[in-house]
C-alpha positions in Angstrom: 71.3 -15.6 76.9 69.9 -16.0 73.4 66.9 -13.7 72.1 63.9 -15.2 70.8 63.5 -14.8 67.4 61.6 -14.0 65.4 60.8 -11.1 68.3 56.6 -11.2 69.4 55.7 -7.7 70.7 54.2 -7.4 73.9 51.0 -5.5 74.2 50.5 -3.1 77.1 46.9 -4.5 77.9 47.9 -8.1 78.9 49.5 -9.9 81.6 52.7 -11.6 81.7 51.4 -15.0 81.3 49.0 -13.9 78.5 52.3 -12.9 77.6 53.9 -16.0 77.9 50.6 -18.0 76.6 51.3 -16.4 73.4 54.8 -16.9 72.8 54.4 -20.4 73.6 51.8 -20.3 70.9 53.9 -18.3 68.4 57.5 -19.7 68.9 56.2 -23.6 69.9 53.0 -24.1 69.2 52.7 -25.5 72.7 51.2 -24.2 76.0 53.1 -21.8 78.5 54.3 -24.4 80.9 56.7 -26.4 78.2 57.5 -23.1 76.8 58.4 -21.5 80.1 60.6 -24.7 81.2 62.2 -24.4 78.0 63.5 -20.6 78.4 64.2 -21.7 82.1 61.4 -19.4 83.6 59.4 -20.8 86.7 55.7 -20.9 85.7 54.3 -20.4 89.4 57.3 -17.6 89.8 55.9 -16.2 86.8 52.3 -16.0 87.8 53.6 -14.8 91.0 55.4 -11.8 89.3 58.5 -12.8 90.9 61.7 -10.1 89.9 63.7 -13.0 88.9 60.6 -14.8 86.7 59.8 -11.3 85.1 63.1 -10.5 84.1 64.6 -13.8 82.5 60.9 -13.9 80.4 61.9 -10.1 79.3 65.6 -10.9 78.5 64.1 -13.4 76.2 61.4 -11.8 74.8 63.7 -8.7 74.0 60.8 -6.3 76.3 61.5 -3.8 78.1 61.5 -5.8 81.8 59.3 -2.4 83.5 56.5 -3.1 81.2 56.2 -6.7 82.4 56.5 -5.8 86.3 54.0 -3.0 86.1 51.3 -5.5 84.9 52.2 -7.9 87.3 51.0 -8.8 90.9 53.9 -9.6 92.7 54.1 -12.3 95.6 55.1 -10.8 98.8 54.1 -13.6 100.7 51.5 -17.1 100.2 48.4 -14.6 100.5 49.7 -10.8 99.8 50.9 -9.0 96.8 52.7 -6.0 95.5 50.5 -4.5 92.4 52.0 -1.4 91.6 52.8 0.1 95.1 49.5 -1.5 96.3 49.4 -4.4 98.8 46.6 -6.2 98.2 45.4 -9.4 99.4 44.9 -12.8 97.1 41.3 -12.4 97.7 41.3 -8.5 95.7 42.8 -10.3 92.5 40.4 -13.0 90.4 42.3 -16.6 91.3 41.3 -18.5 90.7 39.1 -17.6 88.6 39.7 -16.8 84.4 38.0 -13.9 84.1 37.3 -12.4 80.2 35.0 -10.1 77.7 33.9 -12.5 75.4 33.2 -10.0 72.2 37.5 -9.1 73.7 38.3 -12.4 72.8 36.4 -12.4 69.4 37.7 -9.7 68.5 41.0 -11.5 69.4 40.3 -14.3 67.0 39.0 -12.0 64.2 42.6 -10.3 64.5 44.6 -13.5 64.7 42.7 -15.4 61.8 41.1 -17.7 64.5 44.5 -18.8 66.7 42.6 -19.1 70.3 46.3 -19.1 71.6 47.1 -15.7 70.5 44.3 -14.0 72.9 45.1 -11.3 74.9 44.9 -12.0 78.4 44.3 -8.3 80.1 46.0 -7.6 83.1 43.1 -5.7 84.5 40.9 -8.7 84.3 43.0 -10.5 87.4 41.3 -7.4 89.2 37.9 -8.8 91.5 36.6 -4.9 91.0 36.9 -4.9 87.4 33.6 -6.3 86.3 32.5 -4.4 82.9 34.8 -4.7 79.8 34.9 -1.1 78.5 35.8 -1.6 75.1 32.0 -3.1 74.9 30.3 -2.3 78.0 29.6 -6.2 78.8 29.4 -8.2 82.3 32.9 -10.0 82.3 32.3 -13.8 82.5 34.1 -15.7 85.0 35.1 -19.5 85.3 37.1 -21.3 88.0 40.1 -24.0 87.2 39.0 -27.8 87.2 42.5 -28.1 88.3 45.8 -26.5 89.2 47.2 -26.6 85.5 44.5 -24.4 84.3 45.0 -21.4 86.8 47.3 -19.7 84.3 44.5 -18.1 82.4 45.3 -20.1 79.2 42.6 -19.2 76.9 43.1 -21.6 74.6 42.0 -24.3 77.5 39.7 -22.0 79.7 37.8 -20.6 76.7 37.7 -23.0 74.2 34.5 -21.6 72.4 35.0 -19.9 68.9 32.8 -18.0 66.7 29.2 -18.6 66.7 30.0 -19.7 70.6 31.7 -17.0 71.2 28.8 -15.1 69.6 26.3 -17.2 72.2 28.2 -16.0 75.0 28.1 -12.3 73.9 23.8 -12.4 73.0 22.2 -12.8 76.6 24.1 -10.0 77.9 22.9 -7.4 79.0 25.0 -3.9 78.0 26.4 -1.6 80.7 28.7 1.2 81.6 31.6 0.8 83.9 31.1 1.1 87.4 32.7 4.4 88.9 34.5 2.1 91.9 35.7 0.4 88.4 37.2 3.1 87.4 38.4 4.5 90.4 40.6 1.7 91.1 42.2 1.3 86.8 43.1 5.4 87.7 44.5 4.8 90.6 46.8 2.0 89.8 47.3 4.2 86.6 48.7 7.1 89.5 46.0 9.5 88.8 44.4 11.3 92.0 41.2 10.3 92.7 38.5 11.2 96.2 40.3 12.1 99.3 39.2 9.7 101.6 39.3 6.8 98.8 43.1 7.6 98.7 43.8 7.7 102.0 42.9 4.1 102.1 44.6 1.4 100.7 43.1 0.0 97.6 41.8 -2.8 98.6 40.6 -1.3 101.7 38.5 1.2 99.3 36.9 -1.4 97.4 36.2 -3.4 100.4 34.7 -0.7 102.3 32.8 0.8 98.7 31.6 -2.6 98.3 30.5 -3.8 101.5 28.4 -0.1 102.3 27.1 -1.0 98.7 25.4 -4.6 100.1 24.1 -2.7 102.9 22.5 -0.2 101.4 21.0 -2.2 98.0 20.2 -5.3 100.0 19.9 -4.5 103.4 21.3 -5.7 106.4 21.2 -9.1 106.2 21.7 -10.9 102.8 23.6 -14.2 102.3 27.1 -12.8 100.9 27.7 -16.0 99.3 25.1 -15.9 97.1 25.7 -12.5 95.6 26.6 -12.6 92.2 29.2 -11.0 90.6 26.4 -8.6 88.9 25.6 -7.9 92.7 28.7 -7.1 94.0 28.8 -4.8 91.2 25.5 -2.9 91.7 26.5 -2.5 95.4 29.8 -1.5 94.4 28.7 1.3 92.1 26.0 2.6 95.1 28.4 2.5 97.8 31.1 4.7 95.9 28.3 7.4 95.7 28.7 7.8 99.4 32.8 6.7 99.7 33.6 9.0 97.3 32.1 12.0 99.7 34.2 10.7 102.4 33.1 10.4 105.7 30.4 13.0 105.6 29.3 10.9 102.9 29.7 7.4 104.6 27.6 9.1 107.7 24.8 10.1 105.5 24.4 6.6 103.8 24.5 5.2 107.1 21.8 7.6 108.5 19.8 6.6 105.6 20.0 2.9 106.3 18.8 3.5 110.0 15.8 6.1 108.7 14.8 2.9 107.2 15.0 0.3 110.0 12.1 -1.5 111.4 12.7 -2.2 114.4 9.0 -4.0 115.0 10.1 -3.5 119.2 13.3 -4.8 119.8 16.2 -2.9 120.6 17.8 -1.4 117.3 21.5 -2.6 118.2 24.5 -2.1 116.1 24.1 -5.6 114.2 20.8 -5.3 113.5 21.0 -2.5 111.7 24.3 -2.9 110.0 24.2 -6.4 109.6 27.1 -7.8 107.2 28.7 -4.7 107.2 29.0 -4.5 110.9 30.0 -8.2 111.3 32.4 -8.0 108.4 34.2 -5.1 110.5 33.8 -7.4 113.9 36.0 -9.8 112.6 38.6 -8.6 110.5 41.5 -9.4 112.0 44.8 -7.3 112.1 46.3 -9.4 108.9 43.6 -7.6 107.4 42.8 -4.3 108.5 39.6 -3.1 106.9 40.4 0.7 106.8 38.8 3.7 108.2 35.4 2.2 107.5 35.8 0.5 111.0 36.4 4.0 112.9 33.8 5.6 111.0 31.2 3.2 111.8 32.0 2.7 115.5 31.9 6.6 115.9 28.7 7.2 114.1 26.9 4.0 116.7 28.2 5.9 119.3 26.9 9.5 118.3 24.0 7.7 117.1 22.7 5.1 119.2 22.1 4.4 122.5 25.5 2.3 123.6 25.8 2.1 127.5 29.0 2.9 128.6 31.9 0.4 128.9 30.4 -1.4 125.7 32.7 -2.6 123.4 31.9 -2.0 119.9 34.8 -2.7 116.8 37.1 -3.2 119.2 36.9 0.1 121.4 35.1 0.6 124.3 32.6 3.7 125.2 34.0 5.2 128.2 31.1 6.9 129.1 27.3 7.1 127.3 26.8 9.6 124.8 22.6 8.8 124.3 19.8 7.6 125.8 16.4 6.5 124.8 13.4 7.2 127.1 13.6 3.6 128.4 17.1 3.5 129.2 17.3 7.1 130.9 14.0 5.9 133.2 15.8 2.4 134.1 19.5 4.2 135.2 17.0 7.3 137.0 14.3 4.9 138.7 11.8 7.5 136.6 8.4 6.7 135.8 8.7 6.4 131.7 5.5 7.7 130.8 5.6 10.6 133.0 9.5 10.7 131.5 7.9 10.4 127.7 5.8 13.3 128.3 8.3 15.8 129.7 10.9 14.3 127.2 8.3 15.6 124.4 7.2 18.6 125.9 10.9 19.7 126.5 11.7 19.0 122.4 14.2 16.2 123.5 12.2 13.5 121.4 9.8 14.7 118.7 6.4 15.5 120.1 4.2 12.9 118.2 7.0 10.4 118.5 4.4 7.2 119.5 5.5 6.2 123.2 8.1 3.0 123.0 9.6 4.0 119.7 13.5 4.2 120.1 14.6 8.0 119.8 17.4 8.5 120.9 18.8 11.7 122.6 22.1 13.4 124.0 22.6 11.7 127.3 24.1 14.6 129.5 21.0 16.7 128.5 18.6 13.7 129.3 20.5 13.3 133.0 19.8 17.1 133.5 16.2 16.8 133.1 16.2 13.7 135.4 17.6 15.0 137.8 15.0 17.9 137.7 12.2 15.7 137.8 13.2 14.5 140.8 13.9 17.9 142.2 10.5 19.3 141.4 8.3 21.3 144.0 4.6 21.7 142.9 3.9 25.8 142.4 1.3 25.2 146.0 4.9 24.9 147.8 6.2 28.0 146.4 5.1 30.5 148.9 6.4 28.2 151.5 9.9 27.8 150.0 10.1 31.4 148.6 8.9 33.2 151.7 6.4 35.0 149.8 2.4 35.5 148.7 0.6 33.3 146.4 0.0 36.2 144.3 3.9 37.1 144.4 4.8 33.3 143.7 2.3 33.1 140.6 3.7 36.7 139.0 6.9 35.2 139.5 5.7 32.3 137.1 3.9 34.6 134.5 7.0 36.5 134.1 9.4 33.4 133.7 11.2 34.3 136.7 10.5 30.8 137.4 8.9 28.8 135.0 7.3 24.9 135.3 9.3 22.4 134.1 7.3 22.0 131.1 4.9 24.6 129.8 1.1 25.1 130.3 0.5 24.3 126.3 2.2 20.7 126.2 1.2 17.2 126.2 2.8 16.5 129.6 1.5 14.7 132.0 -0.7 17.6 134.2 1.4 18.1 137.4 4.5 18.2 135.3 2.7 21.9 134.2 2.6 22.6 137.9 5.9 21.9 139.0 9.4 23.9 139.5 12.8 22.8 139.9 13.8 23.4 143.4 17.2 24.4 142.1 15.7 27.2 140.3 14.3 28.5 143.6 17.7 28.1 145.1 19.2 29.7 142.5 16.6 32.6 142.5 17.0 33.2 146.4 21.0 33.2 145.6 20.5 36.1 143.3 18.7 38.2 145.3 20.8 37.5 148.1 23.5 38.4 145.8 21.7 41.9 145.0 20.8 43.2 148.7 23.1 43.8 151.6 22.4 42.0 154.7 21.2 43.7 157.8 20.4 43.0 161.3 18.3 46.1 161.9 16.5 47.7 159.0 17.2 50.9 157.6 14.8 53.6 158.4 12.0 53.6 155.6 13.0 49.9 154.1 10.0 48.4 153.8 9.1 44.7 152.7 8.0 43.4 149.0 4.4 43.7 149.5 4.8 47.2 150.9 6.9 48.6 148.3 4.4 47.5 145.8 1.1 48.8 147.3 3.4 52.3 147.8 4.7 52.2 144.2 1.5 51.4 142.9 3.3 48.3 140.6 3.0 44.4 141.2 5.3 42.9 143.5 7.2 41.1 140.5 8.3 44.1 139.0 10.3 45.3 142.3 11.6 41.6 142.4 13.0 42.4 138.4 14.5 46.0 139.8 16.2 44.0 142.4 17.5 41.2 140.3 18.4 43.5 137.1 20.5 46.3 139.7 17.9 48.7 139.3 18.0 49.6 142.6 20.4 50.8 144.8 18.9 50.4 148.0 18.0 46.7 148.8 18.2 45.3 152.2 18.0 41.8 153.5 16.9 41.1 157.1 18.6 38.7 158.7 16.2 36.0 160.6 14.4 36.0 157.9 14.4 33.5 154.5 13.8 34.0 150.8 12.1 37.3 149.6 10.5 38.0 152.8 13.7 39.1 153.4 14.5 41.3 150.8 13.3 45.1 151.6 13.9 48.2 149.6 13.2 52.0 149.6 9.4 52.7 148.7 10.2 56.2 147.4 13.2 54.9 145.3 11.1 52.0 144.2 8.3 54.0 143.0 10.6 55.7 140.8 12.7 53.8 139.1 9.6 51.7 138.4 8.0 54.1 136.3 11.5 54.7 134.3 12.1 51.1 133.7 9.0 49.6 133.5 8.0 50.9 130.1 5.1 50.0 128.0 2.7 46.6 129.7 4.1 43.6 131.2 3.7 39.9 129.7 0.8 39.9 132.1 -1.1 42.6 130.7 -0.4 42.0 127.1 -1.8 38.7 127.0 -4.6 39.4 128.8 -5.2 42.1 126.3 -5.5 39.4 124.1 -6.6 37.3 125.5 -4.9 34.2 125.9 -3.1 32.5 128.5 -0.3 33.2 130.2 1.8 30.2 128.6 0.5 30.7 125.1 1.7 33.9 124.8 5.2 32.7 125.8 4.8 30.1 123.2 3.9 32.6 121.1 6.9 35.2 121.2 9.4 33.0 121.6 8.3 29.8 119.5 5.8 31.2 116.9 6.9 35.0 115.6 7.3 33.9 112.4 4.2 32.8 112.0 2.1 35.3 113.9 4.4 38.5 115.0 4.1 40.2 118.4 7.6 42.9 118.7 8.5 41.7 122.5 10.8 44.5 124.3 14.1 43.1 126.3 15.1 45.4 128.9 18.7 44.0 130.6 20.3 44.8 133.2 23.9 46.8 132.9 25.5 43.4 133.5 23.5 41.6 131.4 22.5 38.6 133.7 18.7 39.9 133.8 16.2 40.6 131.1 12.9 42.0 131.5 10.1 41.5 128.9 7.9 44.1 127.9 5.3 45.4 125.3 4.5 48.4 123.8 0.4 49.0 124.0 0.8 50.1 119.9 2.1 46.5 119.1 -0.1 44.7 120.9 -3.2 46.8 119.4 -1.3 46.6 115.6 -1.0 42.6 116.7 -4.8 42.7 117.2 -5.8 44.4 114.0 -4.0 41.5 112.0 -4.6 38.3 113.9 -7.8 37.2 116.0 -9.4 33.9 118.2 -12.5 32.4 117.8 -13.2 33.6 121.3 -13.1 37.3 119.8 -15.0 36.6 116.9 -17.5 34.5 118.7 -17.8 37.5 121.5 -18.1 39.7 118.6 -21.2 37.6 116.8 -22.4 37.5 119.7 -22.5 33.5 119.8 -20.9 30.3 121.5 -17.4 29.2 120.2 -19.1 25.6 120.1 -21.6 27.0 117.3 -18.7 29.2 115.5 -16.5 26.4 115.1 -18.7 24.3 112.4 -19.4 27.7 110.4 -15.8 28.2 110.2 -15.1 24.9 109.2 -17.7 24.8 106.1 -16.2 28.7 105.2 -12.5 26.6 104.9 -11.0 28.9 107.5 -7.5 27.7 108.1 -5.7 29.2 111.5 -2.4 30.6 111.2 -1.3 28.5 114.2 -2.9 25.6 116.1 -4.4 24.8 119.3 -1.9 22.4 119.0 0.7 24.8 118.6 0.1 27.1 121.6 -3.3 25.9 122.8 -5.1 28.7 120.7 -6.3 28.9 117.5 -5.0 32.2 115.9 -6.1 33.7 112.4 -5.4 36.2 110.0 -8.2 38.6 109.7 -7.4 38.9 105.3 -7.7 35.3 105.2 -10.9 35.1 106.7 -14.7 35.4 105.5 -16.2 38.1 105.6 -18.7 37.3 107.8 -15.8 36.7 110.5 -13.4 40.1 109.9 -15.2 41.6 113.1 
C-alpha cells in the first residue's frame, strides 16, 4: 500500500476526519468523501472510528495508527461508543452538531494563508461537555447539518465565514473561563485522577448527573429542558460539580438546600415536586442507560428525608417500612387529634416549637409512634393515687422529683391536660421497680411500717424513702401481699431514718426552687435545658448499680445562684411594688433577661447587667 506523498503531519488536537478533511484539501483539493473513496477508507467507518477505517487512513497518511484511535469515538453499536475506555452514549458526543471556537478557526486561516480546508477540527469539540474553547476563553458555537453529507465536520462547508465574519462571530461574545465539569472530563479522558465519587462513575454518568443537579439547583425544579441553551447547560454544569465533586455528602447537601427552599404553599411536598427534572430524569432512565449512583443517592436521601409511607415505590425500589412522619400523617395512621398531636410534638422538640401548625416537618417515624402510643396511654396526675396506691401528696412529690414526669412539661405550649397527664407505662414500670427492690411477704416483719409512716418517723418526705428504695439504699424493704402499688411497699423506720440523713445531702429539687422561687417545672428546665445560660451546680447521687439517680442541691449554690441571677418577682417584692408596674420601668431601663418566660416560664436576669435602681 502506497504512502501518500508528500507526507501531511497529523496534529494531536484534531480528529480523524479533521484529519482526513485536510488531506483531502492538501493532496486533492477536494472534500473528504472523494478523497476517502479514493484511499479505499469508508467515510461513515471513519467517523465511526472503526479499527479497520483508522488504520488504512494511518497506513496512508504514514501516522502512527494509536494517535488516530485515541482521538476517535469508536462505534460499538448504532447508539454507543468506545472513547478512550469510556462508553458513552451518541447523545454525550456533539452529532450532529459542528461544534467550533471561531477566533480557533481564525487563527487557523491566519496560519494557513486563508485555506478554510486546512482548519483543525479538535477532537474535544465532538464532546457535548466541552463548551468553552480554552485557548480564548469563548462560548463554542454550534450548528446542526442541513443534511447527512455535512455531518463530517467539514469546515470548509459548515463554517464558510472568513475574516471580518469570522471577526463578527468572535465580537458579541462574551469571555469566560472553562467550566470545572469541563475540565474534569479533558483530565479524565487524559487518565489523570480526578474526585472520588466522579470516578466511580462512568463519564457520561458524571456529566449527566453534574449537569442535571446543576438545572435543579440554578433553575429550579421545573424548567423546560428543551429550551436551555447550551450557555445553560453550562452554568448548571459548572454549579452542580461544586456539589458532585464532594461526593455524596456533597450531593446530600445541595439537595437539602434545594428543599430549604421549597414552597410548598399547602400541598404535600412529594418527591417530584421538589426535584422536578432531576427526579423525573432518574424515573425514566431505562437500563440501556443507567444514570449512575445519582439515582441511589437521591432515593435514599427521600427516604431519610421525607415522609414516604411504606411500600412506596420511589426510583425503582420500594420503602419496606416508613422511616418519617409529619404531624398529619402520624395523627391519620394513630386516629390522634392533630392539634393536640402538634402541641406535644413541639413541646417534646420532635418539630421546632414555632414551627406554624400545617407546615410539613418531618420527623423520625419510630420516635413519633412512641409518643403516640403514649398519648393514648395517658392517665391524668388526679388518677395517680388511685393507680399508685398512694397519697396525693406522695403522687405530686413523685412528679416534682421526676420520678414520674407529664408527658410534656409545665413550661410548654401544649395543649393544658397534656401538662397533667402521665404515661400509664411509666407507672407500670415504676411499680415493677419497686416490686423489684422489696421482698414479698404475707405477714409483715415486726417494726415494717408503711410509706407514710416511715416518713413522719424519719422526719423526711415520703419521696425520699421511695428514692432509698428504688436506688438500693435500703436493705430492708418489704412488700405486703394483698396489697397494690406503694401501699405495699414497707420498710424499717429506724433504718430509714438513717440512711436518709447520709444520702440525702444538701435540699431536694423541691426545696431549691422554692428557694427561688420558681416553679417546680422551670427549675427542671432550668438545670437541664438552660445551664449555659444561667448556672445552678445540680448534685447526681446514683445508686451502686447505676439504674437510679437522685438530684440534689447544695444550699451554698443555690444562695451563690441567687447573688448572680434574679426575677422580677424578687425585685418587685424587694421595691416593694406590683410586677405589672415593674415591668414598663424595666422596659424603658432596656433590661434584657438572660432567659425568657418563653424559655422556662420565668424571666431571669443578671444582677451586673441591670440598673441600678433594680440590683436589690
Amino acid at each position: 500500500m502506497s504512502m501518500l506523498s508528500p507526507r501531511l503531519a497529523f496534529e494531536k488536537i484534531e480528529s480523524p476526519l479533521g484529519f482526513a478533511a485536510r488531506l483531502a484539501a492538501f493532496h486533492i483539493g477536494s472534500r473528504t468523501g472523494p478523497f476517502l473513496r479514493d484511499i479505499g477508507v469508508s467515510l461513515t467507518d471513519l467517523a465511526r472510528g472503526q479499527p479497520g477505517a483508522i488504520q488504512r487512513l494511518a497506513d496512508r497518511a504514514g501516522v502512527a495508527p494509536e494517535e488516530l484511535r485515541a482521538n476517535a469515538a469508536r462505534g460499538i453499536d448504532r447508539r454507543h461508543f468506545d472513547l478512550r475506555g469510556e462508553n458513552v452514549s451518541a447523545e454525550f458526543l456533539a452529532t450532529p452538531y459542528t461544534v467550533f471556537c471561531p477566533a480557533c478557526l481564525l487563527a487557523d486561516d491566519r496560519a494557513s494563508g486563508g485555506r478554510v480546508a486546512f482548519r483543525h477540527h479538535r477532537w474535544t469539540w465532538q464532546l457535548c461537555v466541552v463548551r468553552t474553547c480554552p485557548d480564548h476563553g469563548l462560548p463554542l458555537l454550534r450548528r446542526k447539518a442541513n443534511f447527512s453529507g455535512d455531518r463530517f465536520h467539514e469546515f470548509a462547508i459548515m463554517v464558510p465565514e472568513t475574516g471580518d465574519r469570522l471577526e463578527d462571530l468572535i465580537a458579541p461574545l462574551a469571555s469566560r473561563t472553562v467550566s470545572p465539569l469541563q475540565t474534569y472530563a479533558l483530565d479524565r479522558l487524559d487518565g489523570k485522577v480526578g474526585a472520588p465519587w466522579l470516578d466511580g462513575e462512568g463519564i457520561e454518568q458524571a456529566v449527566r448527573a453534574s449537569e442535571m443537579l446543576g438545572v435543579l439547583m440554578v433553575f429550579g425544579a421545573k424548567p423546560n429542558l428543551d429550551k436551555l441553551t447550551a450557555d445553560d447547560w453550562d452554568r448548571a454544569g459548572r454549579v452542580g460539580y461544586t456539589a458532585t465533586s464532594e461526593g455524596e455528602d456533597g450531593i446530600r447537601r445541595a439537595l437539602s438546600k434545594v428543599q430549604g427552599g421549597v414552597d410548598y404553599k399547602g400541598s404535600k411536598p412529594g418527591p417530584q415536586y421538589v426535584f422536578g427534572r432531576l427526579y423525573q430524569w432518574l424515573a425514566q432512565s431505562r437500563a440501556k442507560k443507567d444514570p449512575g449512583d445519582i439515582k441511589r443517592i437521591l432515593r435514599e436521601h427521600i427516604f431519610e428525608t421525607m415522609e414516604v409511607p411504606t411500600g412506596t415505590v420511589v426510583l425503582g425500589e420500594e420503602l419496606p417500612e416508613r422511616r418519617l412522619h409529619t404531624c398529619a400523617t402520624l395523627a391519620r395512621e394513630t386516629g390522634l387529634d392533630p392539634r393536640t398531636l402538634w402541641g406535644v410534638l413541639a413541646a417534646k422538640g420532635i418539630i421546632p416549637k414555632d414551627a406554624l401548625p400545617g407546615s410539613h416537618h418531618v420527623f423520625d417515624a419510630v420516635r413519633g409512634q412512641e409518643l403516640a402510643r403514649s398519648m393514648r396511654r395517658l392517665i391524668p396526675v388526679t388518677k395517680l393515687p388511685e393507680r399508685l396506691g398512694c397519697t396525693w401528696p406522695l403522687a405530686k412529690q413523685l412528679i416534682s422529683e421526676r420520678i414520674l414526669t407529664s408527658i410534656v412539661t409545665e413550661v410548654s405550649h401544649a395543649p393544658g391536660r397534656m401538662k397533667k397527664a402521665v404515661d400509664s407505662q411509666d407507672v407500670v414500670t415504676l411499680i415493677g421497680r419497686l416490686q423489684a427492690r422489696s421482698e414479698p411477704v404475707k405477714n409483715l416483719p415486726a417494726g415494717m411500717v408503711d410509706l407514710a409512716t416511715a416518713a413522719m418517723k424519719s422526719n423526711a418526705p415520703a419521696v425520699e424513702i421511695v428514692h432509698l428504695v428504688l436506688g438500693g439504699f435500703l436493705s430492708k424493704v418489704a412488700r405486703l401481699d394483698g396489697l397494690e402499688g406503694l401501699a405495699a411497699i414497707h420498710v424499717n423506720p429506724a433504718e430509714t431514718k438513717s440512711v436518709v440523713s447520709k444520702v440525702m445531702i444538701g435540699l431536694s429539687p423541691a426545696e431549691a426552687f422554692g428557694r427561688i422561687p420558681m416553679p417546680f417545672g422551670s427549675g427542671w428546665e432550668l438545670v437541664t435545658e438552660f445551664s449555659d445560660r444561667a448556672p445552678l451546680p445540680m448534685l447526681k447521687i446514683r445508686s451502686a448499680s447505676g439504674d437510679h439517680t437522685i438530684h440534689r442541691f447544695r444550699a451554698e449554690d443555690v444562695d451563690a445562684f441567687l447573688a448572680e441571677f434574679t426575677t422580677e418577682a424578687r425585685i418587685a417584692n424587694a421595691l416593694g411594688m406590683s410586677q405589672r408596674d415593674l415591668k414598663p420601668e424595666m422596659k424603658a431601663g432596656g433590661v434584657k433577661p438572660v432567659l425568657r418566660k418563653a424559655d422556662i416560664g420565668v424571666r431571669f436576669f443578671r444582677r451586673r447587667d441591670l440598673p441600678a435602681r433594680f440590683q436589690v
